[in-house]
C-alpha positions in Angstrom: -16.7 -9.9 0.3 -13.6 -8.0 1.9 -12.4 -4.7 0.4 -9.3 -4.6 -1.5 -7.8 -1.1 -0.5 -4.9 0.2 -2.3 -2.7 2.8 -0.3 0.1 4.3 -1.4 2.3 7.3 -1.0 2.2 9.7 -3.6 2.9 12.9 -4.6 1.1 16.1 -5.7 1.8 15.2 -9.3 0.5 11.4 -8.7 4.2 10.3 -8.5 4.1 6.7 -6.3 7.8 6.1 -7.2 9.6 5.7 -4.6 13.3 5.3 -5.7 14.1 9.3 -5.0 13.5 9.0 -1.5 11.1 12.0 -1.6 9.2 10.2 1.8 11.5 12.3 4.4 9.6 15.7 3.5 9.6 16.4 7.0 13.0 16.5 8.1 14.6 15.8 11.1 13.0 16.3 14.4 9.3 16.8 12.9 6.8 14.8 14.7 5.0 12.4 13.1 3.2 10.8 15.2 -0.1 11.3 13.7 0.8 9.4 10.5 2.5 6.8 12.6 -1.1 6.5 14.5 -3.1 6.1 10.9 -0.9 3.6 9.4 -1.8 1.9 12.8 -5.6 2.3 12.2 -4.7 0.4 8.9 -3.2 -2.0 10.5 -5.8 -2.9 12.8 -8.6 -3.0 9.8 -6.6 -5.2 7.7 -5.9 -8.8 8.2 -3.8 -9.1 4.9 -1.4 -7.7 2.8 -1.3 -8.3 -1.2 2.6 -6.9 -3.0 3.8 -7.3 -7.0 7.0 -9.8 -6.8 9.2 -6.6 -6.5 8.1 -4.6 -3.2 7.5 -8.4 -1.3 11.8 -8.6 -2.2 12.1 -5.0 -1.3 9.8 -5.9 1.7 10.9 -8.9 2.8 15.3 -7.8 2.5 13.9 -4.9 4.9 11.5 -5.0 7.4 12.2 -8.7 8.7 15.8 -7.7 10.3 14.5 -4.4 12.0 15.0 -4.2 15.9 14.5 -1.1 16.8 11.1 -0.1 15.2 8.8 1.4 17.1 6.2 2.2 14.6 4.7 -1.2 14.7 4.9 -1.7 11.3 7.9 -4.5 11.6 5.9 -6.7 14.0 2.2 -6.0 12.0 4.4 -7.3 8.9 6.1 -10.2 10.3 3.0 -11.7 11.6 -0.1 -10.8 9.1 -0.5 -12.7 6.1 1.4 -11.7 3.3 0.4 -12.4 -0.6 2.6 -11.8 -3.5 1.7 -11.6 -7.0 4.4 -13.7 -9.0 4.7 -16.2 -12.3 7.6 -16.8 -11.6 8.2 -17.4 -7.0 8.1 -20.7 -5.8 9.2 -20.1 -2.1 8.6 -16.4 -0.8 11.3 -16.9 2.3 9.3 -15.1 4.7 6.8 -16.1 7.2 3.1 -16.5 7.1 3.4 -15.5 2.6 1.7 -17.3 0.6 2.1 -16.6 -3.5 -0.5 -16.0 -5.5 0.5 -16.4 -9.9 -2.7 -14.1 -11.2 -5.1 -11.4 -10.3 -8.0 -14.2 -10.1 -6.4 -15.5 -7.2 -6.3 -11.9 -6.1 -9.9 -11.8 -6.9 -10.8 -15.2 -5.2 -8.4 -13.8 -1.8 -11.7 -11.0 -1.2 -14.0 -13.9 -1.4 -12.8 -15.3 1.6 -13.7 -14.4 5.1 -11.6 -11.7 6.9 -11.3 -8.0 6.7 -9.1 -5.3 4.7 -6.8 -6.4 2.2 -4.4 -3.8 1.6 -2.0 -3.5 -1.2 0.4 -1.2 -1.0 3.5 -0.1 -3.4 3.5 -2.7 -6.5 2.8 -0.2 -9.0 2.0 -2.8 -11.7 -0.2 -4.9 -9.8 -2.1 -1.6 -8.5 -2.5 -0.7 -12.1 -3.6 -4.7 -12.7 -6.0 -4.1 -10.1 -7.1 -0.9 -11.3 -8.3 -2.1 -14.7 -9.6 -5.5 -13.4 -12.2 -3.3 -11.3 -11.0 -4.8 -7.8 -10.3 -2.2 -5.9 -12.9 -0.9 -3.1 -10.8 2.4 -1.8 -8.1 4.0 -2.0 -6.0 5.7 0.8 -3.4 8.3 -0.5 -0.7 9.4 2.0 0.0 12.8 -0.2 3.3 14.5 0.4 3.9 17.6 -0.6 6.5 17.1 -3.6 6.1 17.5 -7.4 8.6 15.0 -9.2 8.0 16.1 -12.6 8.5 12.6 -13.2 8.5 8.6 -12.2 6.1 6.1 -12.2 2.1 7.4 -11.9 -1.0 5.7 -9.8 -3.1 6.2 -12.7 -1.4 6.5 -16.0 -3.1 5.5 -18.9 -6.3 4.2 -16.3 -9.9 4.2 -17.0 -11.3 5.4 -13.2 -14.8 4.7 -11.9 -16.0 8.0 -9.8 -14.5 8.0 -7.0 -16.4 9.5 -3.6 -14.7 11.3 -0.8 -14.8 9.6 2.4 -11.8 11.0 4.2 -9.3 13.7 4.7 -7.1 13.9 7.0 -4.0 16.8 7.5 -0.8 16.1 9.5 1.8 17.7 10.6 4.5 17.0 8.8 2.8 18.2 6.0 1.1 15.1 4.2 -2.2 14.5 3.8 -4.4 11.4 3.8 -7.5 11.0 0.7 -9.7 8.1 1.1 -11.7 7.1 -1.8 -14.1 4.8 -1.8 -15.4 3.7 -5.1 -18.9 4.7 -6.3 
């Protein structure tokens, strides 16, 4: 069976909403190289990628048209496979996706043979995947910001224990959590 890891930006107070563009803690000029280097690792352990119907858009209107990245991120998603959660997408527009309608099919995706499957943003699905019990580990790029409010990992979740596997300082501030579940 593969893992289903969930990874996702958040802040101190749990915060994974992303809409007030809280990711540039750094600034200008602060290397992050480091980070750049884990989300590489990730890349290399994972074979798949699973997004809710609304980050795949966001996803897919973005990362497809980028020339200049040198990150490695817009290649690594134009070429792994892509899965998106949706009742309602027919064609997902964007090469080597494949829609899935329910969390069974999410479910039935770590059945088959590969490695990591990563989900990332989607906060509905993540919270879907939470309560279904499918989640193996979870990688949390913490930034140091307190929102006050927005959209939580784990509101209103029932968590398993959770073991501490990983963590991981950088210097732009942010720290990495992995979690595997117990």
């Amino acid at each position: 069976m593969r893992d289903l890891v969930v990874t996702e930006n958040i802040t101190l107070d749990g915060v994974i909403d992303a809409s007030e563009g809280w990711f540039d803690v750094a600034g200008e000029g602060v290397d992050q190289s480091d980070v750049v280097e884990a989300l590489r690792e990730q890349s290399a352990a994972a074979d798949a990628v699973v997004f809710g119907r609304q980050t795949f858009e966001d996803m897919r209107s973005y990362w497809p048209k980028q020339t200049d990245d040198t990150s490695g991120v817009t290649d690594y998603l134009n070429s792994v496979a892509k899965y998106v959660v949706s009742s309602t997408m027919d064609d997902p527009e964007w090469e080597n996706s494949t829609v899935l309608r329910t969390l069974e099919d999410v479910g039935a995706l770590k059945e088959t043979t590969g490695t990591d499957i990563v989900v990332t943003g989607s906060v509905t699905l993540v919270r879907g995947l939470v309560a279904s019990g499918m989640v193996d580990e979870y990688r949390l790029f913490v930034y140091p910001v307190v929102l006050g409010q927005g959209a939580r990992l784990f509101e209103d979740a029932s968590m398993p224990v959770l073991r501490l596997v990983e963590t991981r300082p950088f210097r732009a501030g942010i720290v990495l959590l992995r979690y595997r579940v117990t």
